[in-house]
C-alpha positions in Angstrom: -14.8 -1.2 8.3 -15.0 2.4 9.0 -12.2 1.9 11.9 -10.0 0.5 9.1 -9.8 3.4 7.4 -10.0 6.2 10.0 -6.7 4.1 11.1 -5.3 3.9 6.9 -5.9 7.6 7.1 -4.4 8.1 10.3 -1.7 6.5 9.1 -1.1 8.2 5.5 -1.5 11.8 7.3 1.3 10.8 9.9 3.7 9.8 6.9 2.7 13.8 5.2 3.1 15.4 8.5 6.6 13.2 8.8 7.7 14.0 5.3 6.5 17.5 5.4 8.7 18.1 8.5 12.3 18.1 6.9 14.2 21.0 7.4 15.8 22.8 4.4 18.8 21.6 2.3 22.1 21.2 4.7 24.5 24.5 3.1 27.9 22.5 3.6 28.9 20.3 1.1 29.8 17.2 3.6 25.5 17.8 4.5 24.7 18.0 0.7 26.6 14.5 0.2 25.2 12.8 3.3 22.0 14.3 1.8 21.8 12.7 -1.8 23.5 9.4 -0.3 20.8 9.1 1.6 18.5 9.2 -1.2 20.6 7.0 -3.5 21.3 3.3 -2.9 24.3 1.1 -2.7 24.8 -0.9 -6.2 26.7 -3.4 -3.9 24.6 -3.3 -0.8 20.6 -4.5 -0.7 18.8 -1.9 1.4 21.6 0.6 2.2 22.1 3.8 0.9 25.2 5.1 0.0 25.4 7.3 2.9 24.9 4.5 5.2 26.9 1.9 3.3 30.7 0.8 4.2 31.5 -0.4 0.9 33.7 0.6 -1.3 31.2 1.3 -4.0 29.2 3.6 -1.6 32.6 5.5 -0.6 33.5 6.0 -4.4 29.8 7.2 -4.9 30.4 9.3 -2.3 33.4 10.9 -3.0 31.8 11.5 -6.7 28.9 13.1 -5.3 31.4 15.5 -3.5 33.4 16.0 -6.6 30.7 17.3 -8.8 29.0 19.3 -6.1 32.2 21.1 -5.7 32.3 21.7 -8.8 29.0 23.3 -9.0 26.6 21.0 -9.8 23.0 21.0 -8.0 21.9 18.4 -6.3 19.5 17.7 -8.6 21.9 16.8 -11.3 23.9 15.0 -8.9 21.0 13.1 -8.5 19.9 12.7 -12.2 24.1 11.5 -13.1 23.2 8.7 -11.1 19.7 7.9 -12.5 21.5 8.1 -16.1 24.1 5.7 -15.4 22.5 3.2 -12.7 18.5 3.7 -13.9 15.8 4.5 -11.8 16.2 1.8 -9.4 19.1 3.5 -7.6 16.8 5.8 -6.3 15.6 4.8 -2.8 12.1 7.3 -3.1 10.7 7.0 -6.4 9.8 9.9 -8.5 6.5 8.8 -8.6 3.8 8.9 -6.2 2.4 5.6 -7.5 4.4 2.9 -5.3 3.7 5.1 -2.4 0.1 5.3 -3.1 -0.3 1.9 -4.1 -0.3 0.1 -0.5 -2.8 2.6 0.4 -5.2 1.8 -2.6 -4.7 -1.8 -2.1 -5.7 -1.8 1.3 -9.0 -0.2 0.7 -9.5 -2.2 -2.1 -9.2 -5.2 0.4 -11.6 -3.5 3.2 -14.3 -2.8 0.4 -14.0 -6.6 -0.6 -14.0 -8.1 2.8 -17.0 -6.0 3.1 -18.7 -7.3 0.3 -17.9 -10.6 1.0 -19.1 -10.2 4.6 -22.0 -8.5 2.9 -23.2 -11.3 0.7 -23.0 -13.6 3.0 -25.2 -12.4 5.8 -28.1 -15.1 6.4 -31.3 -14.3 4.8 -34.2 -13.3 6.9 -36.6 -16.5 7.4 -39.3 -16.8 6.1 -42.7 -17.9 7.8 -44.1 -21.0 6.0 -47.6 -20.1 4.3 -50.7 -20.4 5.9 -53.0 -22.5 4.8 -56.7 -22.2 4.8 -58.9 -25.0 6.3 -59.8 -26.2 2.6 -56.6 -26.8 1.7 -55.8 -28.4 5.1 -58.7 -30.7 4.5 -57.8 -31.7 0.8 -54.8 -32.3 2.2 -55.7 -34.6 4.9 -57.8 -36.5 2.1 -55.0 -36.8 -0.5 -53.0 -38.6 2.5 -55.5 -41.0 3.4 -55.8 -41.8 -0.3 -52.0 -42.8 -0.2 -52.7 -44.7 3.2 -55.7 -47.0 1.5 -54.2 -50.5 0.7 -55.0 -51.1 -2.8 
């Protein structure tokens, strides 16, 4: 159990060291758009983003990402003109930490139940049968040959 989530935690720390490893914004605006395509996905395409996409959609999203850019918007409100018209789900990295998190929290939740499980049903320790004193042998011995006596 303990492996489990030295490896989960392994694992969550490589994804911040990743993440944490970008370099700053691109400065041209052909960088900028290949930049928030890649954070926005294709309305047409499942699991592409519009950087990545060949369709149409993706070229006209494109080309308005460029347009408004040029024109001085930030990225940011590039990024929230999308949001507004397509909702959240056009964002390929939610805003929220929760999804991300989520996995994470699941999979120890599973570990700590496996371990309970595993836990509760570990065989008892046996125990030894009572000792019995020679009295209690002997009344014993005389209640079965009362049972044995034909009638």
């Amino acid at each position: 159990m303990a492996l489990a989530l030295i490896g989960a935690a392994a694992l969550a720390g490589a994804g911040l060291v990743i993440a944490a490893d970008r370099s700053g914004p691109p400065q041209t605006v052909e960088g900028q758009v290949q930049e928030i395509g890649s954070a926005l996905g294709c309305v047409t395409c499942q699991n592409l983003s519009v950087a990545d996409s060949p369709a149409g959609t993706a070229r006209a999203m494109r080309a308005e990402i460029r347009r408004r850019l040029q024109a001085g918007d930030s990225p940011a409100a590039v990024k929230a003109f999308f949001v507004g018209k397509y909702g959240e789900s056009i964002l390929l990295a939610p805003r929220s930490p929760l999804p991300w998190a989520a996995p994470v929290v699941a999979l120890a939740a599973g570990i700590a139940l496996l371990a309970w499980t595993l836990w509760r049903r570990r065989p008892e320790p046996a125990t030894p049968p009572p000792q019995l004193t020679p009295a209690q042998r002997a009344r014993i011995r005389r209640e079965l040959a009362a049972l044995e006596e034909p009638d």
